[in-house]
N, C-alpha and C positions, 0 to 999 in steps of 0.2 A: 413775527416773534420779537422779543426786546430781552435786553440783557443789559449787564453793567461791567462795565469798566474801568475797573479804580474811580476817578471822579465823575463818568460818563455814562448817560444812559444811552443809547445804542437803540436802532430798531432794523429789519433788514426779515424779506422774505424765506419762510418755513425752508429754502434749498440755500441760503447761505448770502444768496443774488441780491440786489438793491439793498444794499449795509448804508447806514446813515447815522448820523451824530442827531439827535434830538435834543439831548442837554449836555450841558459844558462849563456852564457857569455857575457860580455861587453854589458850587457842589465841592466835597473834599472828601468824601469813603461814603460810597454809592451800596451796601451794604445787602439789602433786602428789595427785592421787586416781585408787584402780582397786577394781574390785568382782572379789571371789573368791565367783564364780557359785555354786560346788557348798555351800560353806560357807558363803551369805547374810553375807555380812561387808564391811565397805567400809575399806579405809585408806588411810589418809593421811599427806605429811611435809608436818616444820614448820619452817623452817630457823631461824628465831628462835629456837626453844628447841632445839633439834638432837635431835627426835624423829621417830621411827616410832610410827603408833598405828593401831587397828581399832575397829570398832562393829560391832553387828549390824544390820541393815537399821531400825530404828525407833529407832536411834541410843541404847541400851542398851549392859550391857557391855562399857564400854570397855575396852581396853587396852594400856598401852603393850607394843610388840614390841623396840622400842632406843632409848637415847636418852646422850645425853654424846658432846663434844666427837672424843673419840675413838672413837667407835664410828660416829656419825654428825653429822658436822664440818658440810656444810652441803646436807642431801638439796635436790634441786630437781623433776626430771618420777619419776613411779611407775609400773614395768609389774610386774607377777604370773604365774606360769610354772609350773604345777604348787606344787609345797610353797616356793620361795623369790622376793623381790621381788627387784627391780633398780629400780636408780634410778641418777640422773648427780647428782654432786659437784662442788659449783664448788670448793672448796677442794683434793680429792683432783686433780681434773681427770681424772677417770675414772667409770666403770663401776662400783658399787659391790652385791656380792650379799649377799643374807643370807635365812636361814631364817624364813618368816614369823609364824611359833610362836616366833621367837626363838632367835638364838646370836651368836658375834662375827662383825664385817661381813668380809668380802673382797672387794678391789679386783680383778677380773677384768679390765679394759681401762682404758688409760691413756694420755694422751695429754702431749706433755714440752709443744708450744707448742696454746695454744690462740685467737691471735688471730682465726681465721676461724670458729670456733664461740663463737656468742652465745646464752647463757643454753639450754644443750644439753638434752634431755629425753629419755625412754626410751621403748619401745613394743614388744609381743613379739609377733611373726606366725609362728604355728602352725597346721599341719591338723590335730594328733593334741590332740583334747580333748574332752571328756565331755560339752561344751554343743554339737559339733556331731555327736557320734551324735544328738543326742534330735530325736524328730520335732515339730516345731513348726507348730503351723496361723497362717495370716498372716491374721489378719482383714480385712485391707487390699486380697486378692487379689479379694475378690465386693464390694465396700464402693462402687464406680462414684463415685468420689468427682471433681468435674469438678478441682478444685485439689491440692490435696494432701490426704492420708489418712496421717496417726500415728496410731500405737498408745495407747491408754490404759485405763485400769482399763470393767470390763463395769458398764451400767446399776447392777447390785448391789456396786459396788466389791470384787468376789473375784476375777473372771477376767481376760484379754485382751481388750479391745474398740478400738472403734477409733473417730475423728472423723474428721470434715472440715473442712478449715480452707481458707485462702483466700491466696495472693498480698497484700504489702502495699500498700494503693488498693483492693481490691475488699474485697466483703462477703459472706459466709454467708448465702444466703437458702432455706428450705425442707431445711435440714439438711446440703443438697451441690452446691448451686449456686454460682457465683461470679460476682456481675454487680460491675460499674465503678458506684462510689459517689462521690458530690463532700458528701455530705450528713454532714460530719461537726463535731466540734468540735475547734477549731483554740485552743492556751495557750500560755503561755510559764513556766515555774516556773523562775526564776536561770539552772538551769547544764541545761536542756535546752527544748525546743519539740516537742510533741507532738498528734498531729491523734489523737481515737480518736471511734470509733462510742458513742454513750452506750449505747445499748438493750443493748449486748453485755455481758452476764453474766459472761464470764469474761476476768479484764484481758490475760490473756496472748494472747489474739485478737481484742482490738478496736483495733490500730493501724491508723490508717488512711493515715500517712505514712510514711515511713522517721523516724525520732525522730533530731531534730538536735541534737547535743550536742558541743563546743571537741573532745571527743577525735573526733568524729568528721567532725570539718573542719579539725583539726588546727593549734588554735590554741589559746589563752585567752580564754573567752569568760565572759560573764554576758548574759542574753536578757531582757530586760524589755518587751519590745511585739513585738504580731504582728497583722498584717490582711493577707487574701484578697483574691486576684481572680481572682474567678468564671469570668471570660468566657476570661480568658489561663490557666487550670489553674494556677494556682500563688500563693503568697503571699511577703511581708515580715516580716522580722524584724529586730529593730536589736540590734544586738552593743553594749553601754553602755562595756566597756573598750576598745575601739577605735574609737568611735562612728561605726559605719559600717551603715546599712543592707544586707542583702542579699535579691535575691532567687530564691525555688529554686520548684523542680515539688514536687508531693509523692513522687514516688520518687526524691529526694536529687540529680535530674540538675539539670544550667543553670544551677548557682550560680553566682552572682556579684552584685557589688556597685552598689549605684544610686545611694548619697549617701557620700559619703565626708570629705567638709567641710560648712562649716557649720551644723554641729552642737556643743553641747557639753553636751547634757543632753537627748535626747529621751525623751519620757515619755508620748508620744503620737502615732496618725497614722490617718489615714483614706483611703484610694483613691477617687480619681474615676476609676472606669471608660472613663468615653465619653471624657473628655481624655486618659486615661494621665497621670492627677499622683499625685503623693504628697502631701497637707498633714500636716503635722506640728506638733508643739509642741514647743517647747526651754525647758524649764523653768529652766535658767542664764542664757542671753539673755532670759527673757522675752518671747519673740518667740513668731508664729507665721509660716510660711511653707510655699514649697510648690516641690516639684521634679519637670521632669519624664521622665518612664520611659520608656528607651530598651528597645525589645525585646532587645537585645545586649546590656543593662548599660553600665557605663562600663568600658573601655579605658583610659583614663587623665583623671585629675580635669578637666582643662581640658575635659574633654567637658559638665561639669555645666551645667544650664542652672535656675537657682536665683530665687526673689525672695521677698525680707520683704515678705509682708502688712502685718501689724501689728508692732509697737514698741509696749515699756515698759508690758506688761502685768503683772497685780500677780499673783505668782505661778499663773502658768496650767498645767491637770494636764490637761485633756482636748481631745480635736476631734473633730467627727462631719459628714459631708457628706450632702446630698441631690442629686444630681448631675442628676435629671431635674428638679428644680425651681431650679435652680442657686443652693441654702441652703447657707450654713455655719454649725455652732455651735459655740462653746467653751466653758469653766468654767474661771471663774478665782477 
């Protein structure tokens, strides 16, 4: 398979395995990609530089097929049809063809208003084509794979083969099994939060959460602290530009927020289980304190039910509880 990357086109087998950079250069918004099966060739537009270009499958000669203002003003989605592409034009506001070996572009369909189409894209649905005479064997049909089964390169990386992969929360056990996991490692890096299985050899199949990240909660975020609770299936994570904790399951349901005030620098926090609290460190107040956790989350801030431990500590970075010996510690 092949995909794009802001400026990058990418290729890497149908299970996620052998990921490679094919192109990298002389590219700036890699926009549109379609593979011409018969002729092993992959192309792509770039609306930045107002080009059409191809490669052969191991990302090799290249070549441009069109490019300038007037031949192709600003390509956006790419479909493939026999010998000519198509693609949508935000500029033309149409339909745009052209021969894939190259000639001058023509506008085939056109639209005068386009406020109800946003950022348009192409796509060709045919039954007369050469990829579906050939008889293809599906490795996936005998494969009993209990989760899911994709295609990917055979044992000897030449032919068709196939894996077994897993639902995100469960795990690959025995090649084709999928059992429910809680035994995973749980981070925070800036601008996402991510749980993965360590043992798992290949990174494209070892998430063990739904991976949270500002675009897919649909804010501005930065994620600096994360701690689990075991017993309730889910953990914490403190968002530091909006200083608000929240808390989720790991398949991304029942978010919502538990601290939303009194904060203004957490850099730390630890769960008491058997209470349902949070203690935490605020490295701007220099405080430590502790709040506690409504199964609902809070509905609105006056729900919070808050207290400062400690006062006027000398810069303090961590916290750690022992809940069955009722210990707390910190480092300051």
């Amino acid at each position: 398979m092949f995909f794009t990357n802001q400026f990058k086109v990418e290729g890497a087998a149908m299970d996620g395995s052998r990921r490679r950079t094919l192109i990298n250069t002389h590219t700036h918004q890699v926009s549109g990609i379609v593979v011409d099966i018969p002729a092993k060739r992959v192309y792509w537009v770039d609306p930045k530089v107002d080009r059409v270009e191809s490669m052969d499958y191991q990302g090799n000669d290249r070549r441009i097929v069109a490019q300038g203002m007037n031949n192709v003003p600003h390509p956006f989605g790419l479909a493939l049809f026999d010998q000519y592409l198509y693609w949508t034009d935000w500029t033309r506001l149409g339909v745009v063809k052209i021969e894939k070996f190259g000639s001058p572009s023509e506008i085939i369909w056109f639209v005068k208003f386009c406020s109800s189409i946003s950022k348009p894209s192409a796509k060709t649905a045919h039954s007369d084509s050469d990829c579906l005479a050939q008889k293809i064997e599906n490795p996936c049909a005998t494969a009993d794979c209990e989760g899911m089964c994709v295609l990917s390169k055979d044992a000897g990386g030449f032919g068709v083969g196939y894996r077994c992969t897993c639902p995100i929360g469960q795990k690959l056990v025995e090649g084709k099994k999928c059992v429910d996991s809680i035994d995973y490692l749980l981070f925070s890096s800036n601008k996402i939060v991510r749980g993965i299985f360590p043992d798992q050899v290949q990174s494209s199949l070892s998430e063990a959460i739904l991976p949270i990240s500002p675009i897919s909660q649909r804010r501005i975020g930065m994620y600096f602290e994360v701690e689990c609770d075991v017993h309730g299936n889910s953990f914490f994570y403190a968002d530091i530009m909006d200083n608000t904790v929240y808390r989720i399951r790991p398949d991304g349901e029942g978010a919502a927020p538990v601290l939303v005030t009194h904060n203004d620098g957490l850099v730390s926090m630890s769960f008491d289980w058997i209470s349902k609290q949070l203690y935490y460190i605020d490295n701007i107040r220099n405080s430590l304190e502790v709040v506690k956790i409504s199964d609902t989350g809070l509905v609105h801030p006056d729900q919070l039910i808050h207290r400062q431990l400690l006062k006027n500590l000398r810069d303090p970075v961590s916290v750690v509880i022992h809940p069955w010996k009722g210990f707390l510690f910190y480092a300051e």
